[in-house]
Every structure is written in structure tokens, then in C-alpha cells.
MARTORNU-641166 format. One record per residue (C-alpha): residue number from 1; x, y, z; residue in one letter. Coordinates in Angstrom, 3 decimals. Example, Ala and Ser with C-alpha at 12.3 -4.5 7.8 and 13.67 -1.06 7.14 Angstrom:
<nudo><num>1</num><u>12.300</u><v>-4.500</v><w>7.800</w><residuo>A</residuo></nudo>
<nudo><num>2</num><u>13.670</u><v>-1.060</v><w>7.140</w><residuo>S</residuo></nudo>
This chain:
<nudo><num>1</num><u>0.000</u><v>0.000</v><w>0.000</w><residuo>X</residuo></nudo>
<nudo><num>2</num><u>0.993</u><v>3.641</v><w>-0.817</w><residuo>X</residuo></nudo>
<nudo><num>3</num><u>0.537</u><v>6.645</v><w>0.184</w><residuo>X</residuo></nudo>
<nudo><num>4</num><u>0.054</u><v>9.170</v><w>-2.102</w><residuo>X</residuo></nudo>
<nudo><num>5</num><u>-0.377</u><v>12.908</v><w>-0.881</w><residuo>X</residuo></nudo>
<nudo><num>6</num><u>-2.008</u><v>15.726</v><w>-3.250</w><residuo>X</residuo></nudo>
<nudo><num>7</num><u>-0.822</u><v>19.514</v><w>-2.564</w><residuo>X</residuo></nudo>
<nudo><num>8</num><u>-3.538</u><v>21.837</v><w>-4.315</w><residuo>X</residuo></nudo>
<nudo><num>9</num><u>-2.750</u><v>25.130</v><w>-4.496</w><residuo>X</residuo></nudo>
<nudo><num>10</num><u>-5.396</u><v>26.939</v><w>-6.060</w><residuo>X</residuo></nudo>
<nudo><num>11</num><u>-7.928</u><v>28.845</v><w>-3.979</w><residuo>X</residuo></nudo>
<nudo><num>12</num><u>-10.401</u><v>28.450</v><w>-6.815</w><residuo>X</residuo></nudo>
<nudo><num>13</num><u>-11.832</u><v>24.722</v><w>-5.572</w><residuo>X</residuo></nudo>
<nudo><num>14</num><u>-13.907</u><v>23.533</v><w>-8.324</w><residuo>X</residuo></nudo>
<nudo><num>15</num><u>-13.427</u><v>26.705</v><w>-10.606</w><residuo>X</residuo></nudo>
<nudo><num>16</num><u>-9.371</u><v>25.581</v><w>-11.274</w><residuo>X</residuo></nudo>
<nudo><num>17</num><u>-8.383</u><v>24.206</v><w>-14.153</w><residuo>X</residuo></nudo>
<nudo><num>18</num><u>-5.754</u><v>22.533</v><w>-12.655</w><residuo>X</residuo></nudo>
<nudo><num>19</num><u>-7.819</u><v>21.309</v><w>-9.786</w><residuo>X</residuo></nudo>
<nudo><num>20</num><u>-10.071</u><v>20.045</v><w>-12.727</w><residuo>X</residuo></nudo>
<nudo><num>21</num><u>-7.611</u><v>17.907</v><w>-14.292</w><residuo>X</residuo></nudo>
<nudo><num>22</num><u>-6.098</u><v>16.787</v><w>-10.966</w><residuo>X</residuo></nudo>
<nudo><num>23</num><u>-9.669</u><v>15.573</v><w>-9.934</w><residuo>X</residuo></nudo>
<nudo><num>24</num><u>-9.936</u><v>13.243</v><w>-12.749</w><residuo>X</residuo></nudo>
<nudo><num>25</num><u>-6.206</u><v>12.254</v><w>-12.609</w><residuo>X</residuo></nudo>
<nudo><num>26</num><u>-7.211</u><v>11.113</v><w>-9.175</w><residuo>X</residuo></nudo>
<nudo><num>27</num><u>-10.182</u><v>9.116</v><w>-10.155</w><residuo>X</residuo></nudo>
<nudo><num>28</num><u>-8.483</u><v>7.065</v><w>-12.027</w><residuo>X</residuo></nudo>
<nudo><num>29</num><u>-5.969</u><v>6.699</v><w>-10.456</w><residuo>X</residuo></nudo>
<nudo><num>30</num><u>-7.872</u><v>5.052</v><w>-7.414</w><residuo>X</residuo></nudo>
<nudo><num>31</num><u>-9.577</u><v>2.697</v><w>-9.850</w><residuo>X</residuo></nudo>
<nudo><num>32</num><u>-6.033</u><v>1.195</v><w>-10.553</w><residuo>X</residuo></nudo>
<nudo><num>33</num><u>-4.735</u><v>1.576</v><w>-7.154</w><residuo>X</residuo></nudo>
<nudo><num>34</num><u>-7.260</u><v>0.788</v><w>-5.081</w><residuo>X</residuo></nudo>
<nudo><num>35</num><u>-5.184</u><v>-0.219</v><w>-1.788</w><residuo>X</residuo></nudo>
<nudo><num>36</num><u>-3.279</u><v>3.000</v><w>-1.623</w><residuo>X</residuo></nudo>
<nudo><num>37</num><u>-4.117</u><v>6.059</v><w>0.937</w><residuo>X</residuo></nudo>
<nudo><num>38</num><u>-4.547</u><v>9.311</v><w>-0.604</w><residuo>X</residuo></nudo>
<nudo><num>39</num><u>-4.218</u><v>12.405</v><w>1.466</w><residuo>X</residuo></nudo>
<nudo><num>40</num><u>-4.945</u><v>15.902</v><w>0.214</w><residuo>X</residuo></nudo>
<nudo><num>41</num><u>-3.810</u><v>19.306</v><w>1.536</w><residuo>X</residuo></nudo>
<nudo><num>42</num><u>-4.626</u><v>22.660</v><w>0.006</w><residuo>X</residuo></nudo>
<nudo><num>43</num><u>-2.398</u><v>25.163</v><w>1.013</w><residuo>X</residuo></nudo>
<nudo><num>44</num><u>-5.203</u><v>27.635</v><w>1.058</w><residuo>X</residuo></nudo>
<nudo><num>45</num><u>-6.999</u><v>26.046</v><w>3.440</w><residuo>X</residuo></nudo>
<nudo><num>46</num><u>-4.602</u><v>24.397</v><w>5.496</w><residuo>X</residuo></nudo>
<nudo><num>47</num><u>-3.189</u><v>25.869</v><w>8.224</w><residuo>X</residuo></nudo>
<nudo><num>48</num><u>0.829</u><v>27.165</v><w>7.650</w><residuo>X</residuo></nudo>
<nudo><num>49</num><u>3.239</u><v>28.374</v><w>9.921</w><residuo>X</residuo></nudo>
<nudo><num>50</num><u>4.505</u><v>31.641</v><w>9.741</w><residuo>X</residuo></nudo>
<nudo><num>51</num><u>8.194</u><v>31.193</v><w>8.197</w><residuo>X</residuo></nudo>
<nudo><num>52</num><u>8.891</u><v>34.535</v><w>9.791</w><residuo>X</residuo></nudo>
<nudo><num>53</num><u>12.202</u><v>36.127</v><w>12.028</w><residuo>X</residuo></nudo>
<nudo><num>54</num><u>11.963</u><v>33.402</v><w>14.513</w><residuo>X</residuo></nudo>
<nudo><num>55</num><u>11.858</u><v>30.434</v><w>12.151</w><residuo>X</residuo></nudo>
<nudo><num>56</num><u>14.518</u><v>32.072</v><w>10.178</w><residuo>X</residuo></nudo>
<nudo><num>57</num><u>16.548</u><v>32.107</v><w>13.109</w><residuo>X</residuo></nudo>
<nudo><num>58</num><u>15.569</u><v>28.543</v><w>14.378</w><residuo>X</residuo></nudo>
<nudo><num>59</num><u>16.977</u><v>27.598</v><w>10.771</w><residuo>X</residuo></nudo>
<nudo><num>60</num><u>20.207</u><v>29.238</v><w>11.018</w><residuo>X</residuo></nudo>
<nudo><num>61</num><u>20.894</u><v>27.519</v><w>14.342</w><residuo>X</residuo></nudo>
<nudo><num>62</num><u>20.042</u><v>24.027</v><w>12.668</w><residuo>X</residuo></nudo>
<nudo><num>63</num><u>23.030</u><v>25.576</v><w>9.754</w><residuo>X</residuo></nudo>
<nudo><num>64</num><u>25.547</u><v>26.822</v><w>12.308</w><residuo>X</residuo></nudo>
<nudo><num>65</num><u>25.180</u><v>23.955</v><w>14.741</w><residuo>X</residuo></nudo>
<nudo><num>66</num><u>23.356</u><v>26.165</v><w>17.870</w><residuo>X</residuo></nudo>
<nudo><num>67</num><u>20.663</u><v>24.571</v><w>20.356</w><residuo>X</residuo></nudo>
<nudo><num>68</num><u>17.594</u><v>26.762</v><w>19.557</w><residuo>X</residuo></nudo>
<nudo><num>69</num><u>15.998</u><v>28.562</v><w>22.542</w><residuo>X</residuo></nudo>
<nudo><num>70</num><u>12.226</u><v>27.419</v><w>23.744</w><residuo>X</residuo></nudo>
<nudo><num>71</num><u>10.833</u><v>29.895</v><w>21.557</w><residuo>X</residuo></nudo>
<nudo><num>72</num><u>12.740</u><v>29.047</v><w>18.473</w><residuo>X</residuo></nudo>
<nudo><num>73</num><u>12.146</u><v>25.428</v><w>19.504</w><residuo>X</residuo></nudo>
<nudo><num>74</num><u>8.049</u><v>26.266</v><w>19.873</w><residuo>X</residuo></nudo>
<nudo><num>75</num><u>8.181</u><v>27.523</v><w>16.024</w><residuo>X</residuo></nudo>
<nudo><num>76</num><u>10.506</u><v>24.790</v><w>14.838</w><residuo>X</residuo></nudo>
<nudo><num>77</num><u>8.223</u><v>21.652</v><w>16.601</w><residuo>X</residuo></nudo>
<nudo><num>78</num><u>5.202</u><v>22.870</v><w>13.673</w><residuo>X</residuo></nudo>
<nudo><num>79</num><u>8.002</u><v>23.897</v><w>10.927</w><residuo>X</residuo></nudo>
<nudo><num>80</num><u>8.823</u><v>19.778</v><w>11.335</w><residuo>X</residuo></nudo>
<nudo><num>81</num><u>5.152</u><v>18.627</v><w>11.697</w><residuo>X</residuo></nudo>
<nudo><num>82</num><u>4.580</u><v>19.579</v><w>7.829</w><residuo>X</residuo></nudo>
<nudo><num>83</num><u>7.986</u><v>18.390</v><w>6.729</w><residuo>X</residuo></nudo>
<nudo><num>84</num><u>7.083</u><v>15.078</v><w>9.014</w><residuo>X</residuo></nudo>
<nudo><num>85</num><u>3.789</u><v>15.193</v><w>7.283</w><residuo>X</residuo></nudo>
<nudo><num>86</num><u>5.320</u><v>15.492</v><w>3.136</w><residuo>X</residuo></nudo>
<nudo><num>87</num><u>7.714</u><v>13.537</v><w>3.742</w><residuo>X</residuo></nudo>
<nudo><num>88</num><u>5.708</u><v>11.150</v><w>5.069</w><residuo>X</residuo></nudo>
<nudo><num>89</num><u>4.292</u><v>9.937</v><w>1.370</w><residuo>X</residuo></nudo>
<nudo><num>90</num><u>5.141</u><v>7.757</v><w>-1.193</w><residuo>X</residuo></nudo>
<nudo><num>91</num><u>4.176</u><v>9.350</v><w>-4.290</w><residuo>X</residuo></nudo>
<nudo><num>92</num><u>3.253</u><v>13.351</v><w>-4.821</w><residuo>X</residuo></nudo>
<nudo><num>93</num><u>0.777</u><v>15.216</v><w>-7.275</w><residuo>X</residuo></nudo>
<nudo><num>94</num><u>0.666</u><v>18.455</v><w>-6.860</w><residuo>X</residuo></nudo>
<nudo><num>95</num><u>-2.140</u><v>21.037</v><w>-9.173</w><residuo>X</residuo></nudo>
<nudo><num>96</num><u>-0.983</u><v>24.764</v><w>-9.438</w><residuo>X</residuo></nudo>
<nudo><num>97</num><u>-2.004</u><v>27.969</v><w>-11.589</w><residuo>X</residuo></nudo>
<nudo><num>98</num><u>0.075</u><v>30.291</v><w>-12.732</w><residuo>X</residuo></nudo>
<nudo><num>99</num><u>0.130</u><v>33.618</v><w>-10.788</w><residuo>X</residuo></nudo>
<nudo><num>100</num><u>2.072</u><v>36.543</v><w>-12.789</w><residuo>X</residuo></nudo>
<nudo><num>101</num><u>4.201</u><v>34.133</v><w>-14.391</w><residuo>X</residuo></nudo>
<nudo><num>102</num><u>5.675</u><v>32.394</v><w>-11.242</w><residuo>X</residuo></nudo>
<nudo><num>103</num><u>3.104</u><v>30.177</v><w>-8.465</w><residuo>X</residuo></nudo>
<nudo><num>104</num><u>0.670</u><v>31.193</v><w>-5.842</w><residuo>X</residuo></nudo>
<nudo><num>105</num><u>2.214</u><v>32.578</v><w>-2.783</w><residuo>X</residuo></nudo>
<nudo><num>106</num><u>0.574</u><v>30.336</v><w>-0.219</w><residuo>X</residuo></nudo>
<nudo><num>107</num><u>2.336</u><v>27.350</v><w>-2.489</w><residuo>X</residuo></nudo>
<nudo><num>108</num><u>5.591</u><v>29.690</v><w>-1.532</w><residuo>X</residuo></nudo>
<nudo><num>109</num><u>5.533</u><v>29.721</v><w>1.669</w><residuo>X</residuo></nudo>
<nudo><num>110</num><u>4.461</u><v>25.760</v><w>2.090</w><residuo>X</residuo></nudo>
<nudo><num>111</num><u>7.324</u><v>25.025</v><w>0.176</w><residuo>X</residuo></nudo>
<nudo><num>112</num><u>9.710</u><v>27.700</v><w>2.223</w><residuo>X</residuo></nudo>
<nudo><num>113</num><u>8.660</u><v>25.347</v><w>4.936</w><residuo>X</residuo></nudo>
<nudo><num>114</num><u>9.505</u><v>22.095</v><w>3.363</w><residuo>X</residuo></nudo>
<nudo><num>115</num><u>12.954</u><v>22.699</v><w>2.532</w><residuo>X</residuo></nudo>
<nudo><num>116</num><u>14.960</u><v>22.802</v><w>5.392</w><residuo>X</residuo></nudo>
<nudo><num>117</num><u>18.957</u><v>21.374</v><w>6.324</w><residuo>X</residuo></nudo>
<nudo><num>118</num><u>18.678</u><v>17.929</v><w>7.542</w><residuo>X</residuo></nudo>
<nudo><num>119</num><u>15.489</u><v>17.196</v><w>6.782</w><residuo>X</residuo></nudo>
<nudo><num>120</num><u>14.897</u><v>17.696</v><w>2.583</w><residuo>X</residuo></nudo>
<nudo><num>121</num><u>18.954</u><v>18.687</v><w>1.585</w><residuo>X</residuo></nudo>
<nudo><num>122</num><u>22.224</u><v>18.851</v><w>3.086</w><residuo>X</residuo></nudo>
<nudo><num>123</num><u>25.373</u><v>19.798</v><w>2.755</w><residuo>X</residuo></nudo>
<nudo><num>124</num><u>27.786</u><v>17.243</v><w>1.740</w><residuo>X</residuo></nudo>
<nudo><num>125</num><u>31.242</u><v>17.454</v><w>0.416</w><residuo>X</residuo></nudo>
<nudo><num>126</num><u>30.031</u><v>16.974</v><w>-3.090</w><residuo>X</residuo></nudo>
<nudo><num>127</num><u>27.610</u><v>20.482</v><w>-1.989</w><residuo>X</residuo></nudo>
<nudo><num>128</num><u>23.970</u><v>20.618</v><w>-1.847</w><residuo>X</residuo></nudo>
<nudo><num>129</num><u>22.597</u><v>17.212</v><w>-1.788</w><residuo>X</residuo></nudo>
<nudo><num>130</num><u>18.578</u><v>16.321</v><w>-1.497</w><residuo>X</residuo></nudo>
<nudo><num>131</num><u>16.985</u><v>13.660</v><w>0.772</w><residuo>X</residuo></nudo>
<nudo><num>132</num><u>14.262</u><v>13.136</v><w>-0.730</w><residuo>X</residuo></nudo>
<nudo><num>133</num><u>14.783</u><v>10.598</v><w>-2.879</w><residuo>X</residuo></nudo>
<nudo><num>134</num><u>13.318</u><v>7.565</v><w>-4.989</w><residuo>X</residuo></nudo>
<nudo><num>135</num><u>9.652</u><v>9.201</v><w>-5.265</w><residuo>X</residuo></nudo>
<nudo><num>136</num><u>7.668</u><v>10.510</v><w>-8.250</w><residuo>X</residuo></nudo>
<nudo><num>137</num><u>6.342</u><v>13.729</v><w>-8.407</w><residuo>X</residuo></nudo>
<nudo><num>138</num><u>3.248</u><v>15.039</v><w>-11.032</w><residuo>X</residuo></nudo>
<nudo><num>139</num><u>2.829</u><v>18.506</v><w>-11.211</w><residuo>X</residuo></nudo>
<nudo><num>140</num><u>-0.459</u><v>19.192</v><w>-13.104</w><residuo>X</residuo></nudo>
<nudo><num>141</num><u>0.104</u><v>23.135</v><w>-13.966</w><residuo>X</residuo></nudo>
<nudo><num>142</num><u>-2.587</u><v>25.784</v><w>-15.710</w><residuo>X</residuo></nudo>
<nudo><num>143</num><u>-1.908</u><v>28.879</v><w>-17.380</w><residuo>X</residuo></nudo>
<nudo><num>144</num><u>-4.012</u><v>31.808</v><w>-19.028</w><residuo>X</residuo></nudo>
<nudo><num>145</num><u>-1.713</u><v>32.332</v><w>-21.922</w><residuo>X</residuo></nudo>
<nudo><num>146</num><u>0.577</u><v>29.724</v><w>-23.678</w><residuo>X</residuo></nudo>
<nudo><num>147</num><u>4.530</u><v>29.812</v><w>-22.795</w><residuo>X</residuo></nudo>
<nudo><num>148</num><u>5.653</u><v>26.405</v><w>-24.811</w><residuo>X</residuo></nudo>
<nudo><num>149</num><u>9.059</u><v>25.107</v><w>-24.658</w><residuo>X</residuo></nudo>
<nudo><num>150</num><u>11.554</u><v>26.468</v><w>-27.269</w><residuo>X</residuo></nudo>
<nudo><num>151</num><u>9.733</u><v>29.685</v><w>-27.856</w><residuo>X</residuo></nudo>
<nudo><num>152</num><u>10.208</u><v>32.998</v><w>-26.719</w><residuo>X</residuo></nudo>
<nudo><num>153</num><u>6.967</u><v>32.737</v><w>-24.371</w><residuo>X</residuo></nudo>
<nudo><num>154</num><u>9.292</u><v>30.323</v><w>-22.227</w><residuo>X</residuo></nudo>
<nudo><num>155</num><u>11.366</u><v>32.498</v><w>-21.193</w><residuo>X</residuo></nudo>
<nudo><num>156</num><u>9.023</u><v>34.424</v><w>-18.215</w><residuo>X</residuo></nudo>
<nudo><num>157</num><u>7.825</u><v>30.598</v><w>-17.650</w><residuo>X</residuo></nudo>
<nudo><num>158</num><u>8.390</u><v>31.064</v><w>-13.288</w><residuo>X</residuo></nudo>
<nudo><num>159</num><u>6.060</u><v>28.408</v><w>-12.806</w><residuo>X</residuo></nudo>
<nudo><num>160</num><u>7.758</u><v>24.922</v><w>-14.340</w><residuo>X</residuo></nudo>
<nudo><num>161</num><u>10.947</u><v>25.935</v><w>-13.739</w><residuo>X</residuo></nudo>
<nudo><num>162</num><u>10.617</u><v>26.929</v><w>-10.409</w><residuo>X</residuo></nudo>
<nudo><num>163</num><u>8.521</u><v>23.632</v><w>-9.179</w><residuo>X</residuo></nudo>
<nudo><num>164</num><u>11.372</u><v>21.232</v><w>-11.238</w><residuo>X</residuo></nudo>
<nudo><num>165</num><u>14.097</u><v>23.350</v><w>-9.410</w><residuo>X</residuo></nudo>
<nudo><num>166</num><u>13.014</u><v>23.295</v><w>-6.159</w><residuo>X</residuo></nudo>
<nudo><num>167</num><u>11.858</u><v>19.654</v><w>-5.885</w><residuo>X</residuo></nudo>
<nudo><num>168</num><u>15.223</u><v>18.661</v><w>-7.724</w><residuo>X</residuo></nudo>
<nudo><num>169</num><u>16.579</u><v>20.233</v><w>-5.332</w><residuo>X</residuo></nudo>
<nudo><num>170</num><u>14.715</u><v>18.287</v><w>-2.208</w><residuo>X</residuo></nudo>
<nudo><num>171</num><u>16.275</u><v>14.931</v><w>-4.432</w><residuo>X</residuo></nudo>
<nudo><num>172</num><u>13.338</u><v>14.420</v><w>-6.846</w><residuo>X</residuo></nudo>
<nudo><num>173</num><u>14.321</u><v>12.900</v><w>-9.879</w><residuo>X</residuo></nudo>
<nudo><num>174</num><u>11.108</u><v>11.572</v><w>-11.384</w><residuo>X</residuo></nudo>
<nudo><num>175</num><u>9.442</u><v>14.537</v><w>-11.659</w><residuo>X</residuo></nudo>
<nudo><num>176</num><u>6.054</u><v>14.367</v><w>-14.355</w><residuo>X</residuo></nudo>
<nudo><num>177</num><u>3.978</u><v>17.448</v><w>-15.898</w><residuo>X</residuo></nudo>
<nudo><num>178</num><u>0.961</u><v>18.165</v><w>-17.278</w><residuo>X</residuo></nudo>
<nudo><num>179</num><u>0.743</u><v>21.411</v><w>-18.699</w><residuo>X</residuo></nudo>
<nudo><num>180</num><u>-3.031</u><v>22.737</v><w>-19.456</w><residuo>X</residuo></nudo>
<nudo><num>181</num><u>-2.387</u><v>25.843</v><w>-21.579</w><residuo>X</residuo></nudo>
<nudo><num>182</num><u>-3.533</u><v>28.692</v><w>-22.606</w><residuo>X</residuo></nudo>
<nudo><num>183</num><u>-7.111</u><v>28.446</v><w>-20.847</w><residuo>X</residuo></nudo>
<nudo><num>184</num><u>-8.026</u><v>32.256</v><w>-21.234</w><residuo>X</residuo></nudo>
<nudo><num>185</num><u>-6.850</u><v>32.739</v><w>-24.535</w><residuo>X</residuo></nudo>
<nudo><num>186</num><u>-9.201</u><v>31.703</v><w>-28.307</w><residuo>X</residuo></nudo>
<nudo><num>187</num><u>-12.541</u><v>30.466</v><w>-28.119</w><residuo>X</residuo></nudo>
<nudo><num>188</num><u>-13.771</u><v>28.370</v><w>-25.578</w><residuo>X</residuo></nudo>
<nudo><num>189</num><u>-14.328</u><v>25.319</v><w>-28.151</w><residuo>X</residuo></nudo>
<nudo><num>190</num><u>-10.337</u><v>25.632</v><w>-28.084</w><residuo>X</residuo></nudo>
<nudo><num>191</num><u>-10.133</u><v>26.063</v><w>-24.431</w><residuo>X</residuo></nudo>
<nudo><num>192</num><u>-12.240</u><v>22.914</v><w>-23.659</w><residuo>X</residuo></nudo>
<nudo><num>193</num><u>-10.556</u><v>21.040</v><w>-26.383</w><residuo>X</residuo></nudo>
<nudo><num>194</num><u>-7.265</u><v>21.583</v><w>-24.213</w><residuo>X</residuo></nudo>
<nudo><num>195</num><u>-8.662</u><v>20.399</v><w>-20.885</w><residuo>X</residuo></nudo>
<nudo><num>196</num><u>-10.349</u><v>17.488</v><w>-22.490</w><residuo>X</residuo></nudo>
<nudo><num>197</num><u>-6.495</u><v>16.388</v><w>-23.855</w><residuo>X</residuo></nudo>
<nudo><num>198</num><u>-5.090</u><v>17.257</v><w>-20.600</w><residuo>X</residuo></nudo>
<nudo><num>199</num><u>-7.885</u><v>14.859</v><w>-18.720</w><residuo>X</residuo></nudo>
<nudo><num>200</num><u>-6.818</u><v>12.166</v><w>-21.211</w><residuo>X</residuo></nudo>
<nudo><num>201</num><u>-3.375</u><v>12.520</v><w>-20.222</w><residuo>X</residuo></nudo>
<nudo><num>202</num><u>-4.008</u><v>12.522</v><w>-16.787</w><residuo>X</residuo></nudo>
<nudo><num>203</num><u>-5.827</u><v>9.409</v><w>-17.219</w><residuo>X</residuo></nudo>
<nudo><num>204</num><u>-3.500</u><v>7.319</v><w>-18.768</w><residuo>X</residuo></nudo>
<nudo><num>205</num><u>-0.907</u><v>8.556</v><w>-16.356</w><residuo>X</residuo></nudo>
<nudo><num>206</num><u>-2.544</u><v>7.891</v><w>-13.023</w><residuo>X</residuo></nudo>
<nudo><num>207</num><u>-2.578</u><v>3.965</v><w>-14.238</w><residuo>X</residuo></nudo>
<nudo><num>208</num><u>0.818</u><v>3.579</v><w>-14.127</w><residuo>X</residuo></nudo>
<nudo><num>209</num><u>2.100</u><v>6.404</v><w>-11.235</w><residuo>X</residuo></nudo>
């Protein structure tokens, strides 16, 4: 049995597109995997620490070897309760919009939770090293316009990039996409046409992830 944990990070429920698409991913993929746990978080919706002075300070201890005082300790105990929590699964899918050209800030600040020394990288003598290893990833990402690979559009892409840097970083390796693009640009015959070829994708994904 697995355990498969799905970060949405769209405020718009129902109304995302990405949401959309993840929904159906999810369907199917519980028809194939019937034995595995799912577990879903929204990082609207779920409560986040703060990563504010204190937990920047509790994290520079961790980095220069300190004991942290009871009140850095206080802020650190929920800091490791998410990273306890994601870490936790087997398998991650994870829906997102694009928010002027980068991700949604609550998705930000779950993430500038998650990586931490010691617990998703260290420091090694080869550098920066992730610990999160041997676990598959599918980020399911929607976008108004249309910024394809190998065309100028790419380049302000903030979104992609960002979510394949920062879980490469953590030590993912197998990390999947579905991009659902542009869905507020041509006619909406166009628009649905797109979502109905992401859905299939997302289908015949979730069989095998």
C-alpha cells in the first residue's frame, strides 16, 4: 500500500483548471490503485506556519550547529510537523495555476517550509545534496496564456521551472507534468478542447504512477 499525498494550491476549488484535471487524474488513479491512501492538503486552506524572524533564526541555528531557545524550539516543533507530514508519502501530485508568471504565494511559503537542512537537503562534500529521494512527483500546472518550450513565451515561464528546481533540489528525480495551456486565450471550443487532452493525459498517467 501507498501513500500518495495531493498539494492543491489553487484557492479556486472547483473553478481551477488545474484542480479540474487533478480531480480526474485522481479518479483514475484510485480505480487502478485501489489499496493505496490518498491524502490531500490545500495550502489555502490548510493551516501554515509563519516562516517569519523566529523560524529564520531557528533555521540558522540548525546551519551553524546552535541549540535553539524554547521559543525558536516552539516555532521549529510545527516547521517539522509539515515536513514530518510530506515527507511522510510515497508518491506526490501536486495542481498549481500560474500567478504573474511564477506560483501562488501560499504554495511559496508551504514550500519555504519544506525545505529545510537535515530534513529535505544537506550539505555534503560533493555540496547541496537532497533527501528526498526515490519518489515521483506530477505537477499538473494551468496557465491563461501559452509559454511552450523552445519559444520565446518560455522564457518568463516562473512556474515549471521553479517547481522542477526546487523539488530537484529536495532529491526528486522523477518529476512528471501536465501542462493545461492557454485556458483564457481563443474560443472556448479551443479552451475545452485543451482540458479534455489534458484529462486524457491525466488518465492514462494515473494507471501507471
Amino acid at each position: 500500500m501507498a501513500k500518495l499525498l495531493y498539494i492543491q494550491a489553487s484557492p479556486r476549488r472547483a473553478l481551477s483548471k488545474s484542480t479540474h484535471v487533478a480531480a480526474e487524474f485522481l479518479k483514475s488513479y484510485w480505480h487502478a490503485h485501489q489499496d493505496d491512501r490518498i491524502r490531500t492538503i490545500n495550502v489555502f486552506h490548510n493551516s501554515l506556519p509563519a516562516f517569519d524572524g523566529l523560524a529564520v533564526q531557528a533555521k540558522y541555528a540548525i546551519l551553524h550547529g546552535k541549540d535553539h531557545t524554547v521559543e525558536e524550539r516552539h516555532v521549529w516543533n510545527a516547521v517539522e510537523k509539515v515536513i514530518a507530514d510530506f515527507k511522510d508519502a510515497d508518491k506526490y501530485l501536486l495542481s498549481l495555476p500560474m500567478w504573474n508568471f511564477g506560483i501562488p504565494y501560499r504554495l511559496k511559503q508551504y514550500i519555504d517550509v519544506l525545505v529545510q537542512p537535515g530534513y529535505t537537503f544537506k550539505v555534503g562534500e560533493n555540496g547541496y545534496e537532497g533527501l528526498v529521494r526515490g519518489k515521483p512527483l506530477l505537477a499538473i500546472y494551468s496557465r491563461g496564456g501559452a509559454y511552450p518550450e523552445d519559444s520565446p513565451a518560455e522564457a518568463v515561464d516562473l512556474q515549471k521551472k521553479y517547481i522542477e528546481l526546487i523539488f530537484g533540489f529536495m532529491g526528486f528525480e522523477n518529476i512528471q507534468s501536465i501542462v493545461v495551456e492557454p485556458t483564457l486565450q481563443g474560443i472556448s471550443e479551443e479552451v475545452e478542447k485543451v482540458i479534455e487532452a489534458s484529462i486524457e493525459k491525466a488518465r492514462s498517467m494515473a494507471e501507471m504512477f
